[in-house]
C-alpha positions in Angstrom: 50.7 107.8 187.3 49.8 105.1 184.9 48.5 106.2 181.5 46.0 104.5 179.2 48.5 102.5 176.9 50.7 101.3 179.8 47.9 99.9 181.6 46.6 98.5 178.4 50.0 96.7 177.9 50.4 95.7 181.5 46.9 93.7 180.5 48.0 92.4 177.7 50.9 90.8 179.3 48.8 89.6 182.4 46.5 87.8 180.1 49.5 86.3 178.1 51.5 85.5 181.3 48.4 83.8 182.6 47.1 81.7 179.3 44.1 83.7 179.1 44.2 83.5 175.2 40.7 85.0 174.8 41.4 87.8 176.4 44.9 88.0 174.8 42.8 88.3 171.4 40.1 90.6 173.1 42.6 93.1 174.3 44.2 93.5 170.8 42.8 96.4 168.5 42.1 95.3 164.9 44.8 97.8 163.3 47.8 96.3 165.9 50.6 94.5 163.7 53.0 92.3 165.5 56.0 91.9 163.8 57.6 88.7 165.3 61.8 88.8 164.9 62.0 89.2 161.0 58.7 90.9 158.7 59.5 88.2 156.2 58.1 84.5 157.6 60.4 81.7 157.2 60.2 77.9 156.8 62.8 76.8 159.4 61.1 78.9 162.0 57.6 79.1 161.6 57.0 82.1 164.5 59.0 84.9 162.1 56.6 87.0 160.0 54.2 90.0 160.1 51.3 89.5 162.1 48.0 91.6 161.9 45.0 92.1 164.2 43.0 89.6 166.3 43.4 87.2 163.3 47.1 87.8 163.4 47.3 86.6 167.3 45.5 83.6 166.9 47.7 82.4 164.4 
């Protein structure tokens, strides 16, 4: 049986897999925080940092 936040994930994914940025940035909830490798960003690798929210996955 598949609960709520798996299928939400397995979304997620799809829409990532698939370019579907839009819905990417739809399917996020405002409160999400993606921490990408380090929390701290960093000038050699510009993907590191703290990202929050719909705002936070566009960037």
């Amino acid at each position: 049986m598949v609960n709520n936040a798996q299928l939400v994930l397995a979304n997620y994914y799809n829409a990532l897999g698939s370019k579907q940025i839009d819905r990417v940035i739809e399917i996020v909830h405002d409160e999400a925080k993606f921490i990408i490798l380090k929390k701290e960003p960093s000038e050699k690798i510009p993907l590191y940092g703290t990202y929050e929210g719909k705002e936070g996955v566009k960037k």
